[in-house]
N, C-alpha and C positions, 0 to 999 in steps of 0.2 A: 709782166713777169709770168713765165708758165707755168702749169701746175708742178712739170717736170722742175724747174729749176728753184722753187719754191719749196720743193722737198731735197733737194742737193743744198742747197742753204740750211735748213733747218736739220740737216744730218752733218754738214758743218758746224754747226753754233753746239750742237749735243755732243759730240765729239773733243770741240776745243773745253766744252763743261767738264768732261769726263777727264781731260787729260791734266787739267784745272785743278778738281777733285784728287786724283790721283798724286800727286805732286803732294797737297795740303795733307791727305794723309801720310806721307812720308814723313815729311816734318812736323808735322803734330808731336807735341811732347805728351799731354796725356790722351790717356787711353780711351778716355770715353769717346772725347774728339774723332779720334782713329778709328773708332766703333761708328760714328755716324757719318764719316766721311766712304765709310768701307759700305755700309748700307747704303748709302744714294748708288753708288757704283753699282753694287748689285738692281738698285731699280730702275738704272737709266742704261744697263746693259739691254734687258730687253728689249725695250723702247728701239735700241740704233739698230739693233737686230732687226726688229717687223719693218722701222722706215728702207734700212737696206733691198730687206726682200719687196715690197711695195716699189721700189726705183726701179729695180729689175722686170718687176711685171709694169711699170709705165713704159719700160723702155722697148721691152717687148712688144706690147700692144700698142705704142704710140714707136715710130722712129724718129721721130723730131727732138724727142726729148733724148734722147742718146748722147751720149757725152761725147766730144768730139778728141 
């Protein structure tokens, strides 16, 4: 597996995390839940943010790793 698609994996699995998260705080009935569910989202937002830009600069610099 290449570096490139070892990081398209792992911005896959954060992503389906996120969408996971998002869901759970929907239906959370209380609040604090909804509060800690809303907090991982904010700190797993950055995270897919920097891997996104990091894919971009693999892909850039490497073209093999480019998504086809």
């Amino acid at each position: 597996m290449t570096v490139g698609s070892k990081v398209k994996q792992t911005l896959i699995n954060l992503k389906g995390i996120q969408g996971t998260l998002r869901i759970y705080s929907v239906q959370s009935q209380k609040e604090e839940a909804k509060a800690e569910y809303k907090e991982a989202l904010a700190a797993i937002e950055p995270v897919i943010k920097d891997l996104e830009n990091r894919l971009k600069v693999l892909e850039f610099e490497e073209p093999q790793y480019k998504s086809k």
